[in-house]
BALOBA-1460 file (C-alpha; in Angstrom, 3 decimals):
// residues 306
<rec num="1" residu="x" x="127.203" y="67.191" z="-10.473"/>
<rec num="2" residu="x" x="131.186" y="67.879" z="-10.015"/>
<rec num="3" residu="x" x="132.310" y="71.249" z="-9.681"/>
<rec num="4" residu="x" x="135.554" y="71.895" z="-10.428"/>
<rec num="5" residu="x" x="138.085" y="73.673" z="-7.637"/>
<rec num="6" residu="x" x="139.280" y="77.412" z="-8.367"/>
<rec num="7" residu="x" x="142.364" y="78.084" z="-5.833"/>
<rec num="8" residu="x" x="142.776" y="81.722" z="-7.237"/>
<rec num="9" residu="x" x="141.072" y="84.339" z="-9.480"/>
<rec num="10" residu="x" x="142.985" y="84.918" z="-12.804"/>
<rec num="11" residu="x" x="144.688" y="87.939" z="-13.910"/>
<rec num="12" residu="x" x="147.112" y="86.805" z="-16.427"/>
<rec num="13" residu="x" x="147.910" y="84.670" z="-18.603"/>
<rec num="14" residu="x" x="150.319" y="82.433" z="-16.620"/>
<rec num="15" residu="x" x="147.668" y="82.481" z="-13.404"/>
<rec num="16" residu="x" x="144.883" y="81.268" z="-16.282"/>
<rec num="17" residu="x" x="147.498" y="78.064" z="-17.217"/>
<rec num="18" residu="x" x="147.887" y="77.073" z="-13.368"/>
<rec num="19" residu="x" x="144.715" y="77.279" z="-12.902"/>
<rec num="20" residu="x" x="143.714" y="74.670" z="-15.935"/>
<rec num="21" residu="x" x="146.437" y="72.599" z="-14.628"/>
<rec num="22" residu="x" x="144.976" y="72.835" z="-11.020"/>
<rec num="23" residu="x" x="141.678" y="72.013" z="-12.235"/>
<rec num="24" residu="x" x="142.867" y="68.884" z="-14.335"/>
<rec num="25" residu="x" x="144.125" y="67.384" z="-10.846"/>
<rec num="26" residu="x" x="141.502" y="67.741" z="-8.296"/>
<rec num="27" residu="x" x="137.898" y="67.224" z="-8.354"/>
<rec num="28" residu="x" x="135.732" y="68.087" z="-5.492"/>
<rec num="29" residu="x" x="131.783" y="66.652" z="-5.448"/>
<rec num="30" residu="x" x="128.717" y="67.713" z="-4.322"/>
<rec num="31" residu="x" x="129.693" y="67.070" z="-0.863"/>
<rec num="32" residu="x" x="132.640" y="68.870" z="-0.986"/>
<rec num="33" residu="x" x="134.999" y="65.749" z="-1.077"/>
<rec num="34" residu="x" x="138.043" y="66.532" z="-2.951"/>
<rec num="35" residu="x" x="139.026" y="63.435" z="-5.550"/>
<rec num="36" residu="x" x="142.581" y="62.968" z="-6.959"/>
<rec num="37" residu="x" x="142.518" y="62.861" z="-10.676"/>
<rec num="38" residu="x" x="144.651" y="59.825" z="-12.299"/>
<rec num="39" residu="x" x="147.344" y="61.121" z="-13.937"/>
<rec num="40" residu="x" x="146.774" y="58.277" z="-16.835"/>
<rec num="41" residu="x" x="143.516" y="57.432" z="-16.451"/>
<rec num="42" residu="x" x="140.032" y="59.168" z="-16.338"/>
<rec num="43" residu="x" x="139.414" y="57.313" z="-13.361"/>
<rec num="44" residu="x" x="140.342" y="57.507" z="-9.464"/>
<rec num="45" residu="x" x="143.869" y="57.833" z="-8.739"/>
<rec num="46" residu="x" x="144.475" y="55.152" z="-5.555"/>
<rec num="47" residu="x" x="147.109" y="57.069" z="-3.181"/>
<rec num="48" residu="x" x="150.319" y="55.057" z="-2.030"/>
<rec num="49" residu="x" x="149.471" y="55.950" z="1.598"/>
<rec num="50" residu="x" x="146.818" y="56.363" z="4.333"/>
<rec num="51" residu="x" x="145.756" y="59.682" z="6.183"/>
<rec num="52" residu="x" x="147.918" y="58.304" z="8.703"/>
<rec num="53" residu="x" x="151.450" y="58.025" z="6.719"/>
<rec num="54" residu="x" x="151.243" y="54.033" z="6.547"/>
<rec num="55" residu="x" x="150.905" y="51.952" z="3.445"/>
<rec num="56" residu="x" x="147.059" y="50.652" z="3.083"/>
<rec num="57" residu="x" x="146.187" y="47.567" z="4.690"/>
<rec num="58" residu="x" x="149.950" y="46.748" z="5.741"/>
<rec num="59" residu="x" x="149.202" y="44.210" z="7.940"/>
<rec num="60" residu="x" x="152.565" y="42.325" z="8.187"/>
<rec num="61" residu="x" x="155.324" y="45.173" z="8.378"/>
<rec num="62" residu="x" x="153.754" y="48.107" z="10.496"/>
<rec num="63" residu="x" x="154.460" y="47.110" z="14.345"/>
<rec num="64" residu="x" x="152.703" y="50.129" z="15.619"/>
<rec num="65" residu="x" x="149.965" y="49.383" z="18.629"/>
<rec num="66" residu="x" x="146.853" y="50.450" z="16.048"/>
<rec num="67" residu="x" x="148.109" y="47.866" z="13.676"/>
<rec num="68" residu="x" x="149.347" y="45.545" z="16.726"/>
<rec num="69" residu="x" x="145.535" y="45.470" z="17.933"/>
<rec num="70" residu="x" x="144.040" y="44.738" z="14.232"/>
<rec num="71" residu="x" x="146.259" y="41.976" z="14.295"/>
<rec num="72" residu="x" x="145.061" y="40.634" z="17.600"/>
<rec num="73" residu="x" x="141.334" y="41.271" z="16.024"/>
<rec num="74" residu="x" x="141.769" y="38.699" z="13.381"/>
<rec num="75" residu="x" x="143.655" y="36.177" z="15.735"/>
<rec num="76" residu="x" x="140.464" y="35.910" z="17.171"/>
<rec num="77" residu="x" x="138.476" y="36.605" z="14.567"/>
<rec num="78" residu="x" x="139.541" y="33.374" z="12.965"/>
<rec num="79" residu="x" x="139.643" y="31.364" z="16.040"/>
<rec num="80" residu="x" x="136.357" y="31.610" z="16.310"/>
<rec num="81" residu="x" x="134.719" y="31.976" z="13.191"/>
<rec num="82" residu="x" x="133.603" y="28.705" z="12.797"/>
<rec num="83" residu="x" x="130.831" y="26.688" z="10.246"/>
<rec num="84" residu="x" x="128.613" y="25.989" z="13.493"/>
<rec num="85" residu="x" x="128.956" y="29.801" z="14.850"/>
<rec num="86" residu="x" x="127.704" y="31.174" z="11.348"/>
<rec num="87" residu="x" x="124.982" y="28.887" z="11.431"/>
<rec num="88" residu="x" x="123.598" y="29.841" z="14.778"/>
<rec num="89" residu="x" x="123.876" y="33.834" z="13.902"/>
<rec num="90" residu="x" x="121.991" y="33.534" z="10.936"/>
<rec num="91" residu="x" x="119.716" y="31.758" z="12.567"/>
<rec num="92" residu="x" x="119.511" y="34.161" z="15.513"/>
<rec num="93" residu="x" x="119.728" y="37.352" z="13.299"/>
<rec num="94" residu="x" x="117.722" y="36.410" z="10.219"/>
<rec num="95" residu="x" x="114.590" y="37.262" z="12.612"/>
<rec num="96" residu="x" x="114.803" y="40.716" z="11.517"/>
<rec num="97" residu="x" x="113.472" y="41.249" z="15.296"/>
<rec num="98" residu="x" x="115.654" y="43.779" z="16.533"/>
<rec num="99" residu="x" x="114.567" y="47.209" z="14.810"/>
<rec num="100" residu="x" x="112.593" y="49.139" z="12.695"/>
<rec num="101" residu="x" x="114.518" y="51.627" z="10.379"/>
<rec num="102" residu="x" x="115.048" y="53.225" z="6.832"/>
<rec num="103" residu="x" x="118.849" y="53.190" z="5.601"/>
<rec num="104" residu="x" x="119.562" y="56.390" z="6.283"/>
<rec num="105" residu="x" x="118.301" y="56.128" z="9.719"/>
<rec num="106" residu="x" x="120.757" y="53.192" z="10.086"/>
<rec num="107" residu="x" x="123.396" y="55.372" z="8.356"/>
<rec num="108" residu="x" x="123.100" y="57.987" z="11.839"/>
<rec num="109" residu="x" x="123.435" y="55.170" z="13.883"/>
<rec num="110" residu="x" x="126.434" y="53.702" z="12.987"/>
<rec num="111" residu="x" x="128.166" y="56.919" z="13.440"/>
<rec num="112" residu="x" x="128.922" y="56.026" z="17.056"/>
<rec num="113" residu="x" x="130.706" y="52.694" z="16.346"/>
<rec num="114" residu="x" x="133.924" y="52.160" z="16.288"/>
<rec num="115" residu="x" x="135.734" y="49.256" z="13.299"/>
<rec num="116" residu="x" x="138.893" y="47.679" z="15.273"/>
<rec num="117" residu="x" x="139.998" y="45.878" z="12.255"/>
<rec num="118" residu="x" x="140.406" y="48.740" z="9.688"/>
<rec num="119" residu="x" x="144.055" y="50.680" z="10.300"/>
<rec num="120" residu="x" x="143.436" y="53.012" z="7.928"/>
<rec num="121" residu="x" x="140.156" y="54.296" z="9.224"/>
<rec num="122" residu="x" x="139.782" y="57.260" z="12.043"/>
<rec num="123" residu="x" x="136.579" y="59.382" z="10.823"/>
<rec num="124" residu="x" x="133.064" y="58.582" z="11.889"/>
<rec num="125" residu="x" x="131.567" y="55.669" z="9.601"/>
<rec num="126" residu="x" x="128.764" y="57.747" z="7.760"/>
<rec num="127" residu="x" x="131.759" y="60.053" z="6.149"/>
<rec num="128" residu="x" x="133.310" y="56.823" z="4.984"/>
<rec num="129" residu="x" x="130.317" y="55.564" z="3.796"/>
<rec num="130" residu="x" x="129.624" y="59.029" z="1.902"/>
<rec num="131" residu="x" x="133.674" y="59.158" z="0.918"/>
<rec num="132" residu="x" x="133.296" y="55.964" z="-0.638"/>
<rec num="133" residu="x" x="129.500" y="56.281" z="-2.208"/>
<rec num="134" residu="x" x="130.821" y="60.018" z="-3.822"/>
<rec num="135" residu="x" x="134.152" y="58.984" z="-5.030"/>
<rec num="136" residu="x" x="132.310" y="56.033" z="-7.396"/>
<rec num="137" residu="x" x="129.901" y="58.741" z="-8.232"/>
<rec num="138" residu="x" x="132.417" y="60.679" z="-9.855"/>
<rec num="139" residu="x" x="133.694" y="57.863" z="-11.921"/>
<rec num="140" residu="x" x="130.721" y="55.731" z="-12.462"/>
<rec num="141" residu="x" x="127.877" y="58.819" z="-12.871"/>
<rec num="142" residu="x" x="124.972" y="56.605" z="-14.664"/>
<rec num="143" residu="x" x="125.345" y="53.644" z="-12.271"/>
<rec num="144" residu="x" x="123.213" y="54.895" z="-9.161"/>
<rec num="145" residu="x" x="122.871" y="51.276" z="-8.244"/>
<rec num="146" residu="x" x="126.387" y="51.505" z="-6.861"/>
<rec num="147" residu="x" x="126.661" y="54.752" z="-5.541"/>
<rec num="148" residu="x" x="124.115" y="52.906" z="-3.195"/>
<rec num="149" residu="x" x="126.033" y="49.933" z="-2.430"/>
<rec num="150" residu="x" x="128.454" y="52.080" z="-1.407"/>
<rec num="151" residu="x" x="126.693" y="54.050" z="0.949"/>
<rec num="152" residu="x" x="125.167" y="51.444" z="2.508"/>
<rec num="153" residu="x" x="127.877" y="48.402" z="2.380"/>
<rec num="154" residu="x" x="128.796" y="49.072" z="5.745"/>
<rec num="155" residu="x" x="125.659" y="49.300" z="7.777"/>
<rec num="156" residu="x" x="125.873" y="45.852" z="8.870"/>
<rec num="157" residu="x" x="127.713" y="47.210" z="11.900"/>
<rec num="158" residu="x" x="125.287" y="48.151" z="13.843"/>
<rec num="159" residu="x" x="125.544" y="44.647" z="15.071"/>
<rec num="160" residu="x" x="128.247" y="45.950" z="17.670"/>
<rec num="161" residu="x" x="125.614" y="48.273" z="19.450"/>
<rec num="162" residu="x" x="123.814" y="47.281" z="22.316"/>
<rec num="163" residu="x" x="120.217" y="47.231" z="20.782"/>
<rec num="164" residu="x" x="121.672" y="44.706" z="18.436"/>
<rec num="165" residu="x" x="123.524" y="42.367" z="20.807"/>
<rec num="166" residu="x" x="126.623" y="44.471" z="21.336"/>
<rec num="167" residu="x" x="128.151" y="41.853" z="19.304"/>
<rec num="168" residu="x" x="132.551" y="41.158" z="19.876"/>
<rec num="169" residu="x" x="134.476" y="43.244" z="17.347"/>
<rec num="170" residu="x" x="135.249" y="40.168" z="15.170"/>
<rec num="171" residu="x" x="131.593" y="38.701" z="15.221"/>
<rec num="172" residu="x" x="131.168" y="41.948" z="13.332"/>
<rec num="173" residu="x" x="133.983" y="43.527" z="11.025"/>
<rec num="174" residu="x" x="137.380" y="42.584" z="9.154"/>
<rec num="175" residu="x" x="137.577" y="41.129" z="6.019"/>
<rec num="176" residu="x" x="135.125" y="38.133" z="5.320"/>
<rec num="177" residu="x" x="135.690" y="34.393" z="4.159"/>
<rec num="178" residu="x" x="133.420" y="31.057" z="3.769"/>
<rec num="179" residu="x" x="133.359" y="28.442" z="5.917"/>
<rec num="180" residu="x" x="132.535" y="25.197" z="5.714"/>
<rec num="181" residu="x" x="135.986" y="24.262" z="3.283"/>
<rec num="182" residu="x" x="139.555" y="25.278" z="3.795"/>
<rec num="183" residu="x" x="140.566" y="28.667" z="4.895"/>
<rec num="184" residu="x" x="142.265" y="29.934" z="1.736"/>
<rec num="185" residu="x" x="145.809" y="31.287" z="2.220"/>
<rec num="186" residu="x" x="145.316" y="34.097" z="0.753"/>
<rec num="187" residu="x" x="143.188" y="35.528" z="3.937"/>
<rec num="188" residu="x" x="144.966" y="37.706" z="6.239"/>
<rec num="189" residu="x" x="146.809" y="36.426" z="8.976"/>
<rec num="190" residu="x" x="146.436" y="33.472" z="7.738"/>
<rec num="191" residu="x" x="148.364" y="31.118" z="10.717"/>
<rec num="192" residu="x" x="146.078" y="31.882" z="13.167"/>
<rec num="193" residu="x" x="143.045" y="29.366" z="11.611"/>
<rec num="194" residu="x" x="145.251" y="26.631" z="12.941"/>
<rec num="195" residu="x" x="143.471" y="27.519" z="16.343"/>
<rec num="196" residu="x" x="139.917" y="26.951" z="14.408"/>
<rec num="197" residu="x" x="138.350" y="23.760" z="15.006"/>
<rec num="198" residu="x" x="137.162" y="23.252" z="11.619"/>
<rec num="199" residu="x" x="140.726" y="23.555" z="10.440"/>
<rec num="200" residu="x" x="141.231" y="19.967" z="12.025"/>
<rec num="201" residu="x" x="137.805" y="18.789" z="10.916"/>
<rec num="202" residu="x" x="137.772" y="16.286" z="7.793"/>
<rec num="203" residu="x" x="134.517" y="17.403" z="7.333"/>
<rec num="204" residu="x" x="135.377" y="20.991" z="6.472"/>
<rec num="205" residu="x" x="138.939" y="21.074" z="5.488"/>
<rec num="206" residu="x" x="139.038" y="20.352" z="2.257"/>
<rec num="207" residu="x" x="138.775" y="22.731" z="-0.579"/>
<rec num="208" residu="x" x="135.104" y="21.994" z="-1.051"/>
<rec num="209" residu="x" x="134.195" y="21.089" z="2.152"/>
<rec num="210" residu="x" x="130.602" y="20.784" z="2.466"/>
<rec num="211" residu="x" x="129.690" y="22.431" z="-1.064"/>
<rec num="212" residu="x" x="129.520" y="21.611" z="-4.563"/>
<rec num="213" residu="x" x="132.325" y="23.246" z="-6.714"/>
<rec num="214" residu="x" x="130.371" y="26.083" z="-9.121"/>
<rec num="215" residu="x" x="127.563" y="26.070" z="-6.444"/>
<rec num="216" residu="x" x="127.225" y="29.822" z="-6.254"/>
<rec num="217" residu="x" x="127.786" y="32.067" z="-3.395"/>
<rec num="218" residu="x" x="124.464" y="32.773" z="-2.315"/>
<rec num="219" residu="x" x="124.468" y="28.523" z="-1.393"/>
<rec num="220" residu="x" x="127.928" y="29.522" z="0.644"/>
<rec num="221" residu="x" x="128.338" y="30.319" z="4.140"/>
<rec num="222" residu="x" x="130.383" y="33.343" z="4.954"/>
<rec num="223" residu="x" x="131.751" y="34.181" z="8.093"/>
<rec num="224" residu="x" x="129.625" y="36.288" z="10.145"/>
<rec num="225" residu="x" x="129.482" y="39.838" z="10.197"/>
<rec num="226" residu="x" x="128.173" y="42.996" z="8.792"/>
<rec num="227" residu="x" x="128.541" y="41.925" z="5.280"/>
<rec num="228" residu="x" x="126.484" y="38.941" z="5.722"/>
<rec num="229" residu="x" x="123.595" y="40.917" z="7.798"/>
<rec num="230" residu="x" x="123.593" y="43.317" z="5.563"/>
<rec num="231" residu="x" x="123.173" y="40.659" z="2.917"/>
<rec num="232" residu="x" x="119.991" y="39.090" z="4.385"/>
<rec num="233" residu="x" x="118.615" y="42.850" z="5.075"/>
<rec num="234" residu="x" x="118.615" y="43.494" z="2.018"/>
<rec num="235" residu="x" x="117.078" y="40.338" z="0.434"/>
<rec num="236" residu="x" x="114.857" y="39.768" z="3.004"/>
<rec num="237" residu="x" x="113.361" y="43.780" z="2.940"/>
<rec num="238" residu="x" x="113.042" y="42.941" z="-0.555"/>
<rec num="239" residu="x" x="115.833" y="45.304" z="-2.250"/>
<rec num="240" residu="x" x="115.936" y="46.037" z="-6.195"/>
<rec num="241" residu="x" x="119.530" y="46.324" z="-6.034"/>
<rec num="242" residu="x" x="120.695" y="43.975" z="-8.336"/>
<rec num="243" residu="x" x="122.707" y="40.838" z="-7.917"/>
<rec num="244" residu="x" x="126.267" y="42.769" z="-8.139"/>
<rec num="245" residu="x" x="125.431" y="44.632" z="-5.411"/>
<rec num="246" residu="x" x="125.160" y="41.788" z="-2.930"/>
<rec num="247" residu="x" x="128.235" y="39.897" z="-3.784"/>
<rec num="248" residu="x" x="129.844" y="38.057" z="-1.235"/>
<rec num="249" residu="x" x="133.388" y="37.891" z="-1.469"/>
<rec num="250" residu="x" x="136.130" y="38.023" z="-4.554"/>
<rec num="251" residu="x" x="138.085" y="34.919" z="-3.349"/>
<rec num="252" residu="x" x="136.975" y="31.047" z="-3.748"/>
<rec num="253" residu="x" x="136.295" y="31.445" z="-7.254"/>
<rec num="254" residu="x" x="135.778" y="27.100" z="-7.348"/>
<rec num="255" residu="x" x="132.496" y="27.681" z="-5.793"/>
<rec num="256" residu="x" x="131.266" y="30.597" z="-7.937"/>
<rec num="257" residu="x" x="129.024" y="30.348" z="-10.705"/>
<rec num="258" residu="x" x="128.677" y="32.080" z="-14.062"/>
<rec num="259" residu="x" x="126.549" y="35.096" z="-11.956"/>
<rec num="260" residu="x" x="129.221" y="35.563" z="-9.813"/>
<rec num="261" residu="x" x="131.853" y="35.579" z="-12.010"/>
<rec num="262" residu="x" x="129.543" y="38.367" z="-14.202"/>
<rec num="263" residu="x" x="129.650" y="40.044" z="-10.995"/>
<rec num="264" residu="x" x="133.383" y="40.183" z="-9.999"/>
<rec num="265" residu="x" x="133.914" y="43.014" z="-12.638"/>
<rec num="266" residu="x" x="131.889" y="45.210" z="-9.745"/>
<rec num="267" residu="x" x="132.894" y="44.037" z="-7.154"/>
<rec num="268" residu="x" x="136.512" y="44.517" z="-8.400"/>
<rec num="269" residu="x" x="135.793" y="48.361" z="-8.917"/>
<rec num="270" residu="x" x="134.146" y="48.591" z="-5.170"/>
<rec num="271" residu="x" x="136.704" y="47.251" z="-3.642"/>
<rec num="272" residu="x" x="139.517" y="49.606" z="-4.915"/>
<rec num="273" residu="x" x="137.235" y="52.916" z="-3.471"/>
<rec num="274" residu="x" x="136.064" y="51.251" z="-0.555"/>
<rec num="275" residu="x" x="139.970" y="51.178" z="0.889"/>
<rec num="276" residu="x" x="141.174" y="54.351" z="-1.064"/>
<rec num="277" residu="x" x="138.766" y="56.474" z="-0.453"/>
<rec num="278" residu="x" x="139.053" y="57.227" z="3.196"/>
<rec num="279" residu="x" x="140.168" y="60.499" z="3.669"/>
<rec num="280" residu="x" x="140.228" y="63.298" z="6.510"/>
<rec num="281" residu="x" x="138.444" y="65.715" z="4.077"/>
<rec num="282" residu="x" x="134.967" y="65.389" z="5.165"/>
<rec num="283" residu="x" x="131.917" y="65.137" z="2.935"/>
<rec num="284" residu="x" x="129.261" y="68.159" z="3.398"/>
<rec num="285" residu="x" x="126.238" y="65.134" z="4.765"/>
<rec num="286" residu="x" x="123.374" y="67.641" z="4.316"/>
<rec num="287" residu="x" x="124.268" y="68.618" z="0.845"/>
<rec num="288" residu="x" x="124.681" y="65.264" z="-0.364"/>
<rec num="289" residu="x" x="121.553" y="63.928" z="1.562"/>
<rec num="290" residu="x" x="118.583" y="64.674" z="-0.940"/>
<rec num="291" residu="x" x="121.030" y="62.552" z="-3.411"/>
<rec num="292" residu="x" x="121.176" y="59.356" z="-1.441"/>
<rec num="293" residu="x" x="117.327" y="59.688" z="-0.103"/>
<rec num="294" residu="x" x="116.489" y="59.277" z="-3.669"/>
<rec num="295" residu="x" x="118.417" y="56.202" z="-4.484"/>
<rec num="296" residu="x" x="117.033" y="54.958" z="-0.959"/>
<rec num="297" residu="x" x="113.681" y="55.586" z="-2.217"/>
<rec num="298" residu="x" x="114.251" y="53.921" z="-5.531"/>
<rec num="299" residu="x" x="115.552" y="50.761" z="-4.215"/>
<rec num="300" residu="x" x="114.419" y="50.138" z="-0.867"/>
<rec num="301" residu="x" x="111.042" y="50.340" z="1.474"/>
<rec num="302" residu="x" x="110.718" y="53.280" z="3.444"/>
<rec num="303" residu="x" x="111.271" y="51.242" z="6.786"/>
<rec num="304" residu="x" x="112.969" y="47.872" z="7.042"/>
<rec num="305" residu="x" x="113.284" y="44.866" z="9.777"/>
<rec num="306" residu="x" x="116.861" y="44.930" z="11.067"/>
């Protein structure tokens, strides 16, 4: 349900018009997280800037020490991500050994890490999560499937606590890339995979590398992190969510196949109000809990193997 905001009570005429007009341009949801209205479309209106006053995801032109230290994350984050070191934590983590949970137990837990990569993010992860989930519930009311992915797309951190290894920051967060070929140039900070062995490996330095071209993303190996835990979570609790929701990654399209190109429309859509979304208005989490049990319910066992 949205409910619309009323800044004043009307006793005229010309109060009644501001009102309508103040209506028309802000949106607040169940959880009481206001929405900009596009001004051309029916749709969500991306702001030009962060909470913080910097340009989203500026990675190259801010010099300040937050975005000085995200920069430093994915120098080592793609140092190290290597074909061999994805391998092993799949291995290691595809056990499902370490806990017993439902979602939105995991969605409490993850309120006490911290994402080093993400400059535009300062408010606990479950508002994020609940920023993100109600903003594409607005827009996309009839498609609960996704106000699910969002909610849970980022529970894969939990891999940075200590019950699940206390894995480094960039075994764990920051944007996400196969290995196994060449590391596109379109990734961010790009010059520092020079310092990745496979980027001097025949065997994995081409643009196929070890895959087929149209071989599908679920045959590709990502690098490691919450994305890719989350991704064999879900499959491996045995999750209804359909295929959309468990797309790997928008870029590489060579090694996609007709599914995932069906699914980039989605994935496209997700990706603009999982980075526009974050805000410092907070979502009410009680209200909107009964909401997001439900979808749990519908779509995943009551416990799962993390």
């Amino acid at each position: 349900m949205t409910i619309l905001v009323e800044h004043v009570v009307p006793d005229s005429r010309v109060e009644e018009k501001k009102l309508t007009e103040e209506r028309n341009e802000e949106l607040v949801l169940d959880g009481g997280f206001v929405v900009p209205q596009s001004k051309e479309t029916n749709g969500f209106d991306a702001p030009d800037m962060n909470f913080l006053g910097h340009s989203f995801r500026d990675y190259e032109n801010d010099l300040s020490e937050r975005q000085q230290g995200v920069e430093e994350f994915y120098r080592m984050q793609h140092i190290h991500q290597t074909y061999d070191f994805v391998k092993k934590m799949r291995k290691e983590y595809g056990k499902l050994d370490k806990m017993e949970m439902s979602i939105w137990e995991c969605c409490e837990l993850l309120n006490s890490v911290v994402d080093e990569s993400d400059p535009d993010l300062d408010e606990p992860q479950i508002q994020h999560l609940l920023q993100t989930a109600e903003a594409i519930r607005r827009d996309y009311p009839n498609e609960d499937w996704l106000h699910l992915t969002a909610l849970i797309h980022d529970l894969g951190k939990v891999l940075l606590l200590p019950e699940f290894g206390g894995l480094p920051q960039w075994a764990v967060v920051g944007d996400t890339f196969p290995v196994g070929c060449t590391f596109d140039l379109a990734n961010i900070h790009h010059k520092y995979f020079k310092g990745n062995s496979d980027n001097n490996n025949p065997k994995y330095n081409t643009k196929n590398g070890v895959y087929n071209e149209g071989c599908g993303l679920d045959n590709v190996l990502m690098s490691w992190g919450h994305d890719d835990y989350m991704y064999l979570v879900a499959k491996e609790n045995g999750t209804t969510l359909p295929h959309a929701a468990l797309h790997k990654a928008g870029a590489y399209t060579h090694l996609m196949n007709d599914e995932d190109r069906d699914d980039l429309k989605w994935l496209h859509v997700f990706n603009k109000y999982d980075l526009y979304s974050k805000s410092k208005v907070q979502v009410d989490v009680e209200q909107v809990k009964p909401y997001y049990v439900s979808l749990i319910n519908k779509y995943f066992p009551a416990k799962l193997k993390w």
